[in-house]
Backbone as CSV, one residue per row, in Angstrom:
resi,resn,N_x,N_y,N_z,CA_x,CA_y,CA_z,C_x,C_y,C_z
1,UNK,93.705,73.782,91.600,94.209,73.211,90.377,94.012,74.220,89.258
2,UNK,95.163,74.445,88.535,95.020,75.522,87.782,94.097,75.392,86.093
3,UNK,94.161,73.727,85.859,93.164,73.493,84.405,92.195,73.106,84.999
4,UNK,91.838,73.627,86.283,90.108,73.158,86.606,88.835,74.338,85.491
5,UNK,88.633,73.473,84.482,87.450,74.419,83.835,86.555,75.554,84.510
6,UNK,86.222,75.021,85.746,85.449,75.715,86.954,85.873,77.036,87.078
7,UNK,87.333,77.016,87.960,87.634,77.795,88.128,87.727,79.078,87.684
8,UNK,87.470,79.752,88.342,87.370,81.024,87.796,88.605,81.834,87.514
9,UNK,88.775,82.605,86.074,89.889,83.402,85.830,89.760,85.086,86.273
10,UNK,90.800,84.979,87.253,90.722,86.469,88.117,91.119,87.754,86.878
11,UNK,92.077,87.352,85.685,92.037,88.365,84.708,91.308,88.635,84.210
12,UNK,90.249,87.427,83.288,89.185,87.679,82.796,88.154,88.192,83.597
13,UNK,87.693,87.770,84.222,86.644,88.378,85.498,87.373,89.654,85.773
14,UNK,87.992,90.161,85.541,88.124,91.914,85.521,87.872,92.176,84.292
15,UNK,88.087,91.933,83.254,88.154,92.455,82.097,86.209,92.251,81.470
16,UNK,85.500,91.786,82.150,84.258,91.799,81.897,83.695,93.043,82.329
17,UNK,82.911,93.555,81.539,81.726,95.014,81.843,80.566,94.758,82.220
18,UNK,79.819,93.555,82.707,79.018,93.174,82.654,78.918,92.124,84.024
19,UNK,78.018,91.986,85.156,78.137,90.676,85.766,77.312,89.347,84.887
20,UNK,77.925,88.334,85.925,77.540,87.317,85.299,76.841,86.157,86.791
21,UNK,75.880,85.529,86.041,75.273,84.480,87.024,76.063,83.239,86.356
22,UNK,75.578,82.224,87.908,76.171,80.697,87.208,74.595,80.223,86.752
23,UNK,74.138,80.648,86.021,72.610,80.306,85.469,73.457,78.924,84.054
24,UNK,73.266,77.974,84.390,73.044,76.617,83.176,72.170,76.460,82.845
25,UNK,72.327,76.767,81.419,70.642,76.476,80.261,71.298,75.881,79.074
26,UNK,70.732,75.328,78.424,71.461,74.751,76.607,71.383,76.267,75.581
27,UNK,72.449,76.527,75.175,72.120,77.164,74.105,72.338,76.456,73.090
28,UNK,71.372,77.083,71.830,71.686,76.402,70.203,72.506,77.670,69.668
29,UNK,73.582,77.019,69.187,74.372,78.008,68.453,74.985,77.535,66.735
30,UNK,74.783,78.566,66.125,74.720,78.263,64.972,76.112,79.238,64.200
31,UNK,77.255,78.729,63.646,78.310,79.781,62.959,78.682,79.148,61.872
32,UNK,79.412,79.734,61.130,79.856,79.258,60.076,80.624,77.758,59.622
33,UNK,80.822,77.409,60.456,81.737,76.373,60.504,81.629,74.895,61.880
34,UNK,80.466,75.541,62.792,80.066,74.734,63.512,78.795,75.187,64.260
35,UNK,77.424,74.163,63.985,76.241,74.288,64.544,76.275,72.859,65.436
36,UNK,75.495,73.753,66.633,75.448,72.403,68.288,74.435,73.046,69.486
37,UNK,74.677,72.443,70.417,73.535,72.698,71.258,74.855,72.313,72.599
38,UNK,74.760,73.542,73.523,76.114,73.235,74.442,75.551,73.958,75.871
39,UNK,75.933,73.942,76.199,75.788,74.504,78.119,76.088,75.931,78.485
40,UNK,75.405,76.204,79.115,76.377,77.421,79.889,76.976,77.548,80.742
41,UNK,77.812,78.020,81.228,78.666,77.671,82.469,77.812,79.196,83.577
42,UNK,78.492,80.406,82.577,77.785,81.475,83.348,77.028,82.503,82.167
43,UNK,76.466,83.072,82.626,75.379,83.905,81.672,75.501,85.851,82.713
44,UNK,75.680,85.939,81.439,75.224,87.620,81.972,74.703,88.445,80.417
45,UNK,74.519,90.199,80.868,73.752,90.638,80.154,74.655,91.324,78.661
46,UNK,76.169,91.348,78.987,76.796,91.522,78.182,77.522,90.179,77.311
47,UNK,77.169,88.689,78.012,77.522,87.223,77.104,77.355,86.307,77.726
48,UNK,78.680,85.296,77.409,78.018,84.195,78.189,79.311,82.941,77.902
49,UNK,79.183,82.585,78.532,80.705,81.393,78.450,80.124,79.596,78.081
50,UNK,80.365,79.115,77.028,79.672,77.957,76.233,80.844,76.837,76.706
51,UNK,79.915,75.762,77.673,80.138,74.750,77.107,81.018,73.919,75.934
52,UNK,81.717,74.159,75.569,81.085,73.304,73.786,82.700,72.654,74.117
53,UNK,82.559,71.439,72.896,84.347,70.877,72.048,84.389,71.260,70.432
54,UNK,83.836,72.451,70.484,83.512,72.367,68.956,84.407,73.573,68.542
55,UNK,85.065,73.491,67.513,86.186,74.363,67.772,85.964,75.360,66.895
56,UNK,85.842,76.311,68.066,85.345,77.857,67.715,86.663,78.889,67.981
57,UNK,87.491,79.876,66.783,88.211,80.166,66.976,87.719,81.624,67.620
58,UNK,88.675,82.258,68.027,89.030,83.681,68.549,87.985,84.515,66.674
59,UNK,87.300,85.435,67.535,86.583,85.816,65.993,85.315,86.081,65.738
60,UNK,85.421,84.333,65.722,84.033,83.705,65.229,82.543,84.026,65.076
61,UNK,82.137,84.556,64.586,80.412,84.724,64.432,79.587,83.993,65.037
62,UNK,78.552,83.835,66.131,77.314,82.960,66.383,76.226,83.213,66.029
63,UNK,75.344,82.990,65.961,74.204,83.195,66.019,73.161,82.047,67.334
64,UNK,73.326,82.768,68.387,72.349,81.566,69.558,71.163,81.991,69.641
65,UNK,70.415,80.716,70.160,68.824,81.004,70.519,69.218,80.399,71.805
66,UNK,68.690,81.570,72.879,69.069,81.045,74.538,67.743,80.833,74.806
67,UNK,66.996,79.243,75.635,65.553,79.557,75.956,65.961,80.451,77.459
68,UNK,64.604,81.406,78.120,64.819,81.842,78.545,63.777,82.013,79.192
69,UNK,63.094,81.187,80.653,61.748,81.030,81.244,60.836,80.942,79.607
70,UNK,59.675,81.250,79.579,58.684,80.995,78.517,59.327,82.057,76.957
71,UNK,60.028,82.684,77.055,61.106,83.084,75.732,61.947,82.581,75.475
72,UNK,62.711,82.999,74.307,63.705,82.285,73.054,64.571,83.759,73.200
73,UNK,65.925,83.886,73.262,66.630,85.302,73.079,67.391,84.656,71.767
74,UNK,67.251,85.692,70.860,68.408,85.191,69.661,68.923,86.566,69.673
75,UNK,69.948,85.992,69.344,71.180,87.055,69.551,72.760,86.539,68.751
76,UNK,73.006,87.938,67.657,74.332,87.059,67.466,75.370,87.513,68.105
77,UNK,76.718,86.623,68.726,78.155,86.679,69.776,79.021,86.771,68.809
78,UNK,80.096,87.187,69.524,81.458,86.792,68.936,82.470,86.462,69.794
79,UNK,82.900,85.148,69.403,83.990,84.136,70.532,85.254,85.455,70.874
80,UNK,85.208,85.768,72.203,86.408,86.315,72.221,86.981,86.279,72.945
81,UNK,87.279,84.524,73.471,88.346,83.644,73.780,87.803,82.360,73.901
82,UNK,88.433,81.116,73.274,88.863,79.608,73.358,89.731,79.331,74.483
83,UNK,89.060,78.322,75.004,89.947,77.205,75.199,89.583,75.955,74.508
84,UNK,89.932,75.614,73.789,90.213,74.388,73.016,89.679,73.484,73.494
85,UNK,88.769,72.503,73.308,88.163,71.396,73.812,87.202,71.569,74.922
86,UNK,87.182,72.903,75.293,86.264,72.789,76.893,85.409,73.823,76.367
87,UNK,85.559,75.114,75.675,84.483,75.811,75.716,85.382,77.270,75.015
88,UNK,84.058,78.202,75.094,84.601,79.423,74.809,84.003,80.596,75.229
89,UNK,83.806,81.523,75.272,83.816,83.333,75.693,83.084,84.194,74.761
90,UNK,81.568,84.257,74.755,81.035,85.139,73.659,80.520,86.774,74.515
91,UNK,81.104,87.299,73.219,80.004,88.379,73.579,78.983,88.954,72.968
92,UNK,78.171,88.991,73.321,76.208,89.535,72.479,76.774,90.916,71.610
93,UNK,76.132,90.693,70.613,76.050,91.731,69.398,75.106,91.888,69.260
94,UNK,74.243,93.339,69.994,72.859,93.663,68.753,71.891,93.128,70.018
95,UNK,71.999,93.007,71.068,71.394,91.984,72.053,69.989,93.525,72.128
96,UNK,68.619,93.141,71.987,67.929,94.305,71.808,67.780,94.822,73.549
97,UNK,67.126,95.932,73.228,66.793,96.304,74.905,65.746,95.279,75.783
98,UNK,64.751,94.849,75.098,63.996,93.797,75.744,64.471,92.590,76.151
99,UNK,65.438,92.084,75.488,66.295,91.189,75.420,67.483,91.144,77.106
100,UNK,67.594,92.324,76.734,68.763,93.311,78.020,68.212,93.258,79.258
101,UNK,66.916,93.807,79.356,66.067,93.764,79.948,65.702,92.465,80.983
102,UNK,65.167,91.463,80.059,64.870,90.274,80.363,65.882,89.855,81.398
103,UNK,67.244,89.598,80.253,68.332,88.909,80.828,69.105,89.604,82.502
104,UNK,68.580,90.772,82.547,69.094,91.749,83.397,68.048,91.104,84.693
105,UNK,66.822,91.184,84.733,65.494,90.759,85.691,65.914,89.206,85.967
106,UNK,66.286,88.802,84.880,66.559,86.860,85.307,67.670,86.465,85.683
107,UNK,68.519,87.231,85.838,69.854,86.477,86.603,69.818,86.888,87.831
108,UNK,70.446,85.590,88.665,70.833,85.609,90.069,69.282,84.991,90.782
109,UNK,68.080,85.359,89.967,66.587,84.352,90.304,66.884,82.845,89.914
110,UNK,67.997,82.210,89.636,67.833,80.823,89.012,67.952,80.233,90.397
């Protein structure tokens, strides 16, 4: 089924530099125009794909706090792709090396 949220997009999944785990945790995300607390679908060390219905355009600024085993990663994204009502496509800005680090050692252990 082609609007299965699940499913995975074979364009996008090339166009990523980064792998990604199906690691689900809540992130809090905070932008200009909409603060929430939403899901992850998948997580990697270059972003992360949100949950949310909160309508975050192509752009957008975040600022998330991901918990992360006994740490907090804050880090600010930028949406760079929507889908409308189901979720959206960030990528980490500024994500520090410890941070990199971390997230790099903890995926694929969930």
């Amino acid at each position: 089924m082609a609007d299965d949220p699940h499913e995975a997009d074979p364009v996008r999944d090339e166009r990523r530099e980064h792998d990604r785990s199906r690691l689900i945790v809540d992130v809090f995300f905070d932008g200009k125009d909409a603060t929430g607390v939403a899901s992850t679908r998948d997580l990697g060390t270059g972003g992360l794909y949100l949950n949310t219905q909160a309508e975050l355009p192509q752009g957008a600024l975040l600022l998330l706090r991901i918990p992360f085993g006994k740490r907090q990663i804050v880090v600010n994204a930028e949406v760079v792709y929507a889908n409308p009502g189901r979720g959206v496509g960030l990528k980490f800005q500024g994500l520090s090396a410890e941070d990199h680090a971390l997230l790099e050692g903890g995926i694929g252990r969930e």
